[in-house]
C-alpha positions as CSV (number, residue, x, y, z in Angstrom):
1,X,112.4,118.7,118.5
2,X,114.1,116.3,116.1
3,X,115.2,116.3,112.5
4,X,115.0,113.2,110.5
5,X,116.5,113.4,107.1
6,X,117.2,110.5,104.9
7,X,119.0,110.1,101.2
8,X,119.9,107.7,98.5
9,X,123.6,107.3,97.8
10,X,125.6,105.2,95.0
11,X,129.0,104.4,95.8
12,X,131.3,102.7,92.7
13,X,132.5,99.4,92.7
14,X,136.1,98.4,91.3
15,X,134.3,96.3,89.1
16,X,130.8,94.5,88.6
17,X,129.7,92.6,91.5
18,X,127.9,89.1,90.6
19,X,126.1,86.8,93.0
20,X,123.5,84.2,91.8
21,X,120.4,85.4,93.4
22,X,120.5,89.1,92.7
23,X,121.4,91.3,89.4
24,X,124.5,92.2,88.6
25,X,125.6,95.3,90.6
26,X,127.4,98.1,89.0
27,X,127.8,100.5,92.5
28,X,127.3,100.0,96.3
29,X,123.2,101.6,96.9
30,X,122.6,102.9,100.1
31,X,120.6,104.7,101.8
32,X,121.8,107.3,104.8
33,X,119.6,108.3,107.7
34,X,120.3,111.0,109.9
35,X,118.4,112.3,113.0
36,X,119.6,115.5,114.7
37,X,118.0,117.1,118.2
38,X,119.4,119.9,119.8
39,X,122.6,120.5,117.4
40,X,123.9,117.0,117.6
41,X,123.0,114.4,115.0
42,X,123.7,110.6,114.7
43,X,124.1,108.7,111.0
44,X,122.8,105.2,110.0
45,X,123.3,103.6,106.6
46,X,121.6,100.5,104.9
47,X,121.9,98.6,101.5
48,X,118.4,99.6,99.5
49,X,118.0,96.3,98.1
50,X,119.1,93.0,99.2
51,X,117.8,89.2,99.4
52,X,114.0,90.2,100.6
53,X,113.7,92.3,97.7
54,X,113.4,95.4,99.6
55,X,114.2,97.7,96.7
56,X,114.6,101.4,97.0
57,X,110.6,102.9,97.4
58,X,109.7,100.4,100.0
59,X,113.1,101.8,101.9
60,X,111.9,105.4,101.7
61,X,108.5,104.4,102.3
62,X,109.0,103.1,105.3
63,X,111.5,105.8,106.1
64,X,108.2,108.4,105.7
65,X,106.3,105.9,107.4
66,X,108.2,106.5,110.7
67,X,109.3,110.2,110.8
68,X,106.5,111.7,112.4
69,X,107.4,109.1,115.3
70,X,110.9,109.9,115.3
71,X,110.6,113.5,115.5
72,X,108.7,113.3,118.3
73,X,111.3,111.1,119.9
74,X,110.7,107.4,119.5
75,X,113.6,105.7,120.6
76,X,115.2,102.1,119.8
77,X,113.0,100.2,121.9
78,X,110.0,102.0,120.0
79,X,111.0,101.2,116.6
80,X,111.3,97.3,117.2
81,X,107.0,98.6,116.6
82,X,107.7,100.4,114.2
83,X,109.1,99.1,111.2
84,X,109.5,95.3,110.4
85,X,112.8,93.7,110.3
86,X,114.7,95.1,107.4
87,X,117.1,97.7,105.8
88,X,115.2,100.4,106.9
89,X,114.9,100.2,110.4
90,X,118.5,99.1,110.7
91,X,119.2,102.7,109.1
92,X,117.4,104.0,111.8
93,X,118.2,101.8,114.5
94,X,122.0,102.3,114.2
95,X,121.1,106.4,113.8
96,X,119.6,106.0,117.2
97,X,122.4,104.6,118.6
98,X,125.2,107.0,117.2
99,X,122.9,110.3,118.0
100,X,122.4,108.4,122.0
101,X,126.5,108.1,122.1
102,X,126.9,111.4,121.2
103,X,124.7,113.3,123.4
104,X,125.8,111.3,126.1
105,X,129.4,111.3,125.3
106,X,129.4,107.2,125.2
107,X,130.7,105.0,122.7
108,X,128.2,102.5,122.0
109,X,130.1,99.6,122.8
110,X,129.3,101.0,126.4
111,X,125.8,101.8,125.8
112,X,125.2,98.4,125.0
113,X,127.1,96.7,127.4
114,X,129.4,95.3,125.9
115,X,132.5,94.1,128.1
116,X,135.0,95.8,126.2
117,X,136.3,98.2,123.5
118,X,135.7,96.5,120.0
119,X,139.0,95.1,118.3
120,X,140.8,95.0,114.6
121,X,139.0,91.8,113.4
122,X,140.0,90.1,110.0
123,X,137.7,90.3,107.2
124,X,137.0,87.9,104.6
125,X,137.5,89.4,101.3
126,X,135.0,88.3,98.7
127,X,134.8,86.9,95.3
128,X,132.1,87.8,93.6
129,X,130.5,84.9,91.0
130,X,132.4,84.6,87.7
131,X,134.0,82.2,85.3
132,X,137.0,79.6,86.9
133,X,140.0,81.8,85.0
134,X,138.6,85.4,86.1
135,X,137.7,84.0,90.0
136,X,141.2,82.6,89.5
137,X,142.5,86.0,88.4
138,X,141.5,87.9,91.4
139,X,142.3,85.0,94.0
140,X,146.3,85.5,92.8
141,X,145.7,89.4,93.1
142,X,144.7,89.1,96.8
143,X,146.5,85.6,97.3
144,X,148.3,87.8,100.9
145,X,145.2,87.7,102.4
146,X,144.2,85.0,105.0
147,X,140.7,84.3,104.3
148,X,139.0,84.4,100.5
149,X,135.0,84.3,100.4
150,X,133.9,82.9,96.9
151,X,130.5,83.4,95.6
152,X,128.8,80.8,94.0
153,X,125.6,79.0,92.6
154,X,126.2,78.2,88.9
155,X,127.4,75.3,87.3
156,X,130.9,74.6,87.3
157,X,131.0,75.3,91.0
158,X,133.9,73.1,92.2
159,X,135.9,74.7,89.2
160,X,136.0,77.7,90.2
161,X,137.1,76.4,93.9
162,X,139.7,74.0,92.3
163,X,140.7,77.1,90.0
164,X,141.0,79.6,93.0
165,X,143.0,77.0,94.8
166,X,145.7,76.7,92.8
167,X,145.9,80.5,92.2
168,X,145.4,80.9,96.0
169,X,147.3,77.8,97.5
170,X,147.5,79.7,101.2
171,X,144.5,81.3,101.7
172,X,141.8,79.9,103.6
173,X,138.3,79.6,101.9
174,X,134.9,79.9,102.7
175,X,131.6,79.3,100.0
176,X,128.3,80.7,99.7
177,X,126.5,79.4,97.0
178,X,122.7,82.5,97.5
179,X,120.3,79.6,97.4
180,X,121.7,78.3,94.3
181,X,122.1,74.2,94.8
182,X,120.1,71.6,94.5
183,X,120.1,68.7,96.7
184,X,121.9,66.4,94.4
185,X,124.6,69.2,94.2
186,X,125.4,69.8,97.7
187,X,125.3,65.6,97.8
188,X,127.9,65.9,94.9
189,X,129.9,69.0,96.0
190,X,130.2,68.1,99.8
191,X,133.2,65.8,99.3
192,X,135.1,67.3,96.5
193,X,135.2,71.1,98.3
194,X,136.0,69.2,101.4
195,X,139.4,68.0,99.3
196,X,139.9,71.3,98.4
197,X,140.0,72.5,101.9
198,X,137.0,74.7,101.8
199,X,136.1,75.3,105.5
200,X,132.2,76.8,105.6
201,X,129.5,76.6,102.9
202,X,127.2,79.7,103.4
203,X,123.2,78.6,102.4
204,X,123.0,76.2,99.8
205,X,119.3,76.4,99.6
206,X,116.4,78.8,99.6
207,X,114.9,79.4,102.7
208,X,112.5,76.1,103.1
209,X,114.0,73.6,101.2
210,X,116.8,73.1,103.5
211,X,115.6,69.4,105.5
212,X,118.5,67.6,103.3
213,X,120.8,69.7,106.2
214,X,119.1,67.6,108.7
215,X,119.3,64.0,107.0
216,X,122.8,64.0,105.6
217,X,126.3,64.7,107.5
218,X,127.8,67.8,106.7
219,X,131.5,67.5,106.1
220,X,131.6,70.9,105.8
221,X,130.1,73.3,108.4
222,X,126.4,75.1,107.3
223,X,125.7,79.0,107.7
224,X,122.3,80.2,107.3
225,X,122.0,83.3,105.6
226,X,118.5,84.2,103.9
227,X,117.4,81.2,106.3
228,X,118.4,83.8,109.5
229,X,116.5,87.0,109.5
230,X,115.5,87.7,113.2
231,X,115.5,85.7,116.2
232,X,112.2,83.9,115.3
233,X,114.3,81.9,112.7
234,X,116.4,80.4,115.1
235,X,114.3,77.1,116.2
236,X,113.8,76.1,112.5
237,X,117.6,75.9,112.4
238,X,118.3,73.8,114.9
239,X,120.1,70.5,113.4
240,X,119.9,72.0,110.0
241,X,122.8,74.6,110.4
242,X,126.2,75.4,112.5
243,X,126.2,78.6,112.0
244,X,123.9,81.7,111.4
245,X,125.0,84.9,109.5
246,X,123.7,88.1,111.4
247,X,123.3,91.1,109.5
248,X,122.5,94.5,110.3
249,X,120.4,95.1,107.1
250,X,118.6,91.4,107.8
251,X,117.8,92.1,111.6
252,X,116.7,95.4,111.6
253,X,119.9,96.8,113.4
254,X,122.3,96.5,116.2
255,X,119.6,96.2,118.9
256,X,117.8,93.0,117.3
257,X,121.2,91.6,116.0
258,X,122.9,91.9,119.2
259,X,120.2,90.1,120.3
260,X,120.0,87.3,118.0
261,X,123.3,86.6,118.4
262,X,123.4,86.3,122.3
263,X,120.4,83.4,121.4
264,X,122.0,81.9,118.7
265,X,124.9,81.3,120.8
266,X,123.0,80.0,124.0
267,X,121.2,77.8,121.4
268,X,124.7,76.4,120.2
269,X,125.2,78.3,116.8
270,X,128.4,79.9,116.1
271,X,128.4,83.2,114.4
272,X,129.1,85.4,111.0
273,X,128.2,88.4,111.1
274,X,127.8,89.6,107.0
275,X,127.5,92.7,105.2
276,X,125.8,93.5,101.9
277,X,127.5,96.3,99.8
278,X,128.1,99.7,101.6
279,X,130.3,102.3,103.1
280,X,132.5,102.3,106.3
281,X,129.1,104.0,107.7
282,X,127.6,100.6,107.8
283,X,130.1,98.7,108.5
284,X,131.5,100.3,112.1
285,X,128.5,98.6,114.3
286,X,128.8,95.6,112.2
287,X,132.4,95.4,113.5
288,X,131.6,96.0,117.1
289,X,128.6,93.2,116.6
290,X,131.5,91.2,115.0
291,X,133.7,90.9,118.4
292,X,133.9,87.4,119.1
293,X,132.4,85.8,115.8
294,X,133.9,82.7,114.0
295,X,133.8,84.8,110.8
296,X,133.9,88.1,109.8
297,X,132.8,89.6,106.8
298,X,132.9,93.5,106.6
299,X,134.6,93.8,103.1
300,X,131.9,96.0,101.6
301,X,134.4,99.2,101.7
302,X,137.4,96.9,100.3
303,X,134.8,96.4,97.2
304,X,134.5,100.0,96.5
305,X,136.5,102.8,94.4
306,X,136.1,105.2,97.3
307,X,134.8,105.4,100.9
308,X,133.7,108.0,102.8
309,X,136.4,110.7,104.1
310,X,136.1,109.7,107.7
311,X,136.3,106.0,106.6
312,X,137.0,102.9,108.6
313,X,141.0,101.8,107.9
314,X,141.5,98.5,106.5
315,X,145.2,97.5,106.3
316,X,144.8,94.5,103.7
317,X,142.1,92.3,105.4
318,X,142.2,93.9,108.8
319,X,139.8,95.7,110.1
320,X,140.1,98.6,112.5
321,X,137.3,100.1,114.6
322,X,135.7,103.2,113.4
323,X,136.7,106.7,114.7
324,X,133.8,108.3,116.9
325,X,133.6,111.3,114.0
326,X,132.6,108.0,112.0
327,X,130.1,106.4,114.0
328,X,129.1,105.5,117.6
């Protein structure tokens, strides 16, 4: 018979972490699942809270909700029925997967047929939301990486771009401004971040209020974040957005978001595969979801004091697939 075991963890950040929707975040909050059976046992980690509000008792909750099932061996396919989309069932989810690759010996690039080994991938490394001199500040600091993801959503937006511009003249930018435009702003914005070489605005608007996507041109390519939960999002996107940012703790796991992406591509999106804050336990099946994405965004560990000891290796904004004693 199975064990399921599940606990709270809080990882430290270097410093605050700001982003307009949420509270400010003083350490990465996760959750770890593990299910053993017959001496082997497989790991799965989620964030506890993110842009659904799914704080930390709805997590465990739904944890409890699902261990009688578990134990008596519901598998992947099961726990679609199970739990809803969310942070929880993508703790389980990717557990499933790790204890299946270790009893059978597979990684789980192979179990889920995948055509080949997953790859170093470059990471955006993000800015979190702060005044134009202290964005600024940290842009110089990690001007030698390639690719700088700025958080947004207050006034004085283009500032801080303009600011981390000049501190950052070589690195390539991408935006996501957590719902936190209006329609005049993105109407305002559009051109001037164009000028500043901005390549991808990440969800300007809450889920809903997004039409304008659909009336105006978009100079600048559209990503749909809180917009993209689950493949039953994806026809409301259509003509609204270019790309759609999977995540592990949005779909419910690597089964739905491997999923979602094969659709999202045959509908025509390209794909970002996200994070929210968390250790190198959550971010190994993100990587192997990530192979092939237009942007990459697995920085949660880079955000952190200290990682786990059998931790992914990042060498500056590379990426490098997890060791099996990891994950999968």
């Amino acid at each position: 018979m199975r064990k399921v075991s599940f606990r709270a963890e809080q990882w430290p950040l270097h410093e605050p972490f700001i982003i307009a929707s949420l509270p400010v975040m003083h350490f990465g909050e996760v959750v770890v699942v593990e299910i053993s059976e017959n001496g082997v046992c497989g790991r799965g980690e989620c964030e506890h809270t993110n842009v659904y509000d799914v704080g930390y008792a709805d997590v465990m909750a739904q944890l409890e909700s699902v261990r009688s099932a578990l134990e008596q061996g519901a598998d992947r396919t099961a726990l679609q029925q199970l739990l809803p989309p969310g942070s929880a069932r993508n703790a389980v989810d990717c557990a499933l997967w790790d204890l299946q690759a270790r009893q059978s010996q597979q990684p789980v690039w192979q179990l889920a047929g995948l055509e080949a080994a997953p790859q170093p991938l470059t990471t955006v490394f993000t800015l979190s939301l702060h005044t134009p001199q202290h964005m600024a500040a940290v842009a110089a600091a990690n001007a030698h990486r390639p690719l700088l993801k700025l958080k947004l959503g207050q006034p004085g937006d283009v500032e801080r771009v303009a600011a981390v511009r000049a501190a950052a003249p070589g690195c390539r930018l991408v935006i996501d401004a957590n719902m936190g435009w209006s329609a005049a702003q993105y109407l305002a914005y559009q051109p001037q971040l164009a000028a500043l070489g901005v390549e991808m605005i990440e969800q300007p608007f809450a889920p809903g209020e997004d039409q304008l996507l659909a009336e105006v041109e978009r100079l600048i390519p559209v990503t749909a974040d809180e917009s993209c939960q689950d493949r039953r999002d994806l026809a409301g996107l259509v003509g609204r957005y270019d790309l759609v940012n999977i995540k592990l703790d949005k779909a419910g796991g690597l089964t739905e978001a491997l999923a979602l992406a094969r659709q999202a591509r045959a509908q025509g999106f390209d794909i970002m595969v996200g994070c929210n804050v968390g250790t190198s336990l959550a971010m190994a099946p993100a990587l192997l979801l990530a192979q092939g994405a237009r942007y990459v965004d697995i920085d949660g560990p880079l955000l952190l004091s200290e990682d786990r000891p059998d931790a992914m290796r990042y060498q500056d904004s590379q990426a490098y697939p997890a060791d099996r004693a990891l994950w999968g």
